[in-house]
N, C-alpha and C positions, 0 to 999 in steps of 0.2 A: 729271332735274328733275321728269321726271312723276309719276314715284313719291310726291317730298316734296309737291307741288301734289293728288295724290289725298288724303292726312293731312290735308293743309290745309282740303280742301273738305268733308271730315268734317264739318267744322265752321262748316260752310258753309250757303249756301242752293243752292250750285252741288249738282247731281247730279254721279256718274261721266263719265254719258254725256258732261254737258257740259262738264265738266274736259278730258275728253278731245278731244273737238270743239275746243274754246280750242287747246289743244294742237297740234292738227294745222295749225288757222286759221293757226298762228303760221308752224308749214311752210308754208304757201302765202303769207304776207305776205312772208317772207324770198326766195320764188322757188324754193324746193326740190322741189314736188309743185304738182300741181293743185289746184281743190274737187274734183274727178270722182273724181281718185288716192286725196284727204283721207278721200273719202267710203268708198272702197272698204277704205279702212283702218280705219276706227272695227270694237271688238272687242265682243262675242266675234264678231259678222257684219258685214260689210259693210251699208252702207243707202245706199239712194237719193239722189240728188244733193239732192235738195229736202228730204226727212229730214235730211240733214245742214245744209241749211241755215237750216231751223226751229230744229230744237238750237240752233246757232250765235245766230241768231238773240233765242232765248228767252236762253241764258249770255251775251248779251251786254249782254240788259235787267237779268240778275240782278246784272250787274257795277256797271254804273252808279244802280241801285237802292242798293246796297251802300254805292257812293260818297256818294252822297245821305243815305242814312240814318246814316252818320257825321257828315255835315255838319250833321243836326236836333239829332244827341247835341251836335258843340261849339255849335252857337247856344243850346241851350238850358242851356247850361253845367253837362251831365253828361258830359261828354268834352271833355278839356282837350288843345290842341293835343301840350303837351310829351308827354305820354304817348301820343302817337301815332306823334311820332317816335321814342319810344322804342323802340315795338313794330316799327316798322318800323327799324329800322338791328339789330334783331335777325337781320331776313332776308338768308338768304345774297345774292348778285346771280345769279349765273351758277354758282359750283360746285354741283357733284354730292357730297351728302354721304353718308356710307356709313348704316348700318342703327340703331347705336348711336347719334352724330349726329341724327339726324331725330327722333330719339324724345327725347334730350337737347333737344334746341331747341324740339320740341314744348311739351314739360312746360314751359319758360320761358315761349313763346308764351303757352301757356294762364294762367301766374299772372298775366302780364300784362294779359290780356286782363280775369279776372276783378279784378283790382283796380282797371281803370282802368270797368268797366263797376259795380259795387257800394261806386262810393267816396261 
């Protein structure tokens, strides 16, 4: 799932770094690693506990900024709820989707995206 969430951020205001950071974060909410462990795994180097928690930190503003700034799009009614959910029941939940896949669903993601933002 990290793979299809790096495509995604593409597109994103997320960076790699902190795609990956969210990622690991998720390991340590779930119980499976530490922050210390998380830290030592971000790629291509390991970073310090506190670097990783800046990252985390910053990807966690960019998330909820994100959220927010959908929310100015439907009050100001250039984003309409229904095409939100639409975009959103396009995403898988949980599967791992293979190489073809990710780029199929992309390509949808993205017409969606540009119709519901230049309507």
């Amino acid at each position: 799932m990290l793979d299809f969430a790096k495509k995604l951020g593409a597109h994103s205001s997320l960076t790699a770094a902190q795609i990956e950071t969210l990622h690991l974060y998720r390991r340590v909410l779930r119980g499976e690693i530490t922050s210390k462990e998380a830290a030592g795994m971000r790629t291509p180097h390991p970073v310090k506990l506190g670097t990783y928690y800046r990252v985390l930190d910053q990807a966690m503003g960019n998330l909820h900024s994100s959220i927010w700034t959908a929310l100015v799009g439907l009050s100001l009614g250039l984003v309409r709820v229904e095409d939100l959910k639409r975009l959103i029941d396009h995403l898988p939940a949980t599967v791992e989707l293979d190489e073809p896949r990710q780029e199929e669903l992309l390509a949808v993601i993205e017409a969606i995206v540009r119709s519901i933002v230049t309507q």
